[in-house]
C-alpha positions as CSV (number, residue, x, y, z in Angstrom):
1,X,-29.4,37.5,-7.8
2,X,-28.3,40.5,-9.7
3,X,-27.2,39.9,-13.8
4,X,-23.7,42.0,-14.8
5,X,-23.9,43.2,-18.3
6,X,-21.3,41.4,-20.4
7,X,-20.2,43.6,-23.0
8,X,-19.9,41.4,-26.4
9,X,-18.3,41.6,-29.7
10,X,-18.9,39.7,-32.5
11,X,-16.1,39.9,-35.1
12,X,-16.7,37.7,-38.6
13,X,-13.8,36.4,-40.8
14,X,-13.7,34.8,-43.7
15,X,-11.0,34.6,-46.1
16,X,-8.7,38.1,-46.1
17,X,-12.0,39.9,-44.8
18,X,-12.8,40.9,-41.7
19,X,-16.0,42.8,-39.9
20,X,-18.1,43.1,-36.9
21,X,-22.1,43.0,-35.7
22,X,-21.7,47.2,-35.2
23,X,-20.6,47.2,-38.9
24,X,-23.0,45.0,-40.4
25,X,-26.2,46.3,-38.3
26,X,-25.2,49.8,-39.5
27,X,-24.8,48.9,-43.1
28,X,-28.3,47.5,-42.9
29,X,-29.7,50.4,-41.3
30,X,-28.1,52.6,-44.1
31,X,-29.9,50.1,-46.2
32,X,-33.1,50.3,-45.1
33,X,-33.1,54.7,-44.8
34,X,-31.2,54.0,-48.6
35,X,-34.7,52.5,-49.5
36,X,-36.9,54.8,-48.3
37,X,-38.0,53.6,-45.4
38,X,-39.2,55.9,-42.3
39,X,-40.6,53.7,-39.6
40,X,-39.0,52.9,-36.6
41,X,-36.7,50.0,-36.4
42,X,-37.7,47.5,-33.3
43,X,-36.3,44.5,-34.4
44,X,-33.2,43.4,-37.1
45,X,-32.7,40.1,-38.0
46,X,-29.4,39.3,-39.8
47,X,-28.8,36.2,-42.0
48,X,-25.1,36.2,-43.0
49,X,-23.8,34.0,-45.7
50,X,-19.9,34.3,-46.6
51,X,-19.9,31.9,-49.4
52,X,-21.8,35.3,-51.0
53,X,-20.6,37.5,-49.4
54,X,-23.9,39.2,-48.3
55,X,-25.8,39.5,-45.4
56,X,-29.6,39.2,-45.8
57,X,-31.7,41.1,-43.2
58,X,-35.8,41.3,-42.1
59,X,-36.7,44.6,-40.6
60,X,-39.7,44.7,-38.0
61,X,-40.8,41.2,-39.2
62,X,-41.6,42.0,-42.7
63,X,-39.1,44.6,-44.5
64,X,-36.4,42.1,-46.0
65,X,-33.4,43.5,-48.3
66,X,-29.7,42.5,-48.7
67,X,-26.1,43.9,-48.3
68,X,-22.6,43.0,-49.0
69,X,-20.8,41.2,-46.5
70,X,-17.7,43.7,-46.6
């Protein structure tokens, strides 16, 4: 049996704000270059909290930083 690719999107809203997974990933990657950081990204783990507005992220199991939500 043969799997079709779904295409997904992820859109986030909380109160007047509004923002997708594309938007968040690439504000973390901008993060993490921001910081110095050369290696390879393999694996992003995003940890979102509205109530803050910020999403916390790990990077390759081990590089952890934050950005705002929006």
């Amino acid at each position: 049996m043969s799997q079709k690719s779904i295409k997904t999107e992820i859109c986030l809203q909380y109160r007047s704000r509004e923002t997708d997974t594309e938007q968040m990933i690439q504000r973390v990657q901008d993060d993490y270059k921001a910081h110095g950081n050369t290696e390879e990204i393999t694996s992003i783990q995003l940890y979102i909290k509205p109530e803050e507005w910020t999403i916390y992220y790990v990077i390759n199991d081990g590089i952890v930083g934050k950005v705002p939500l929006f």
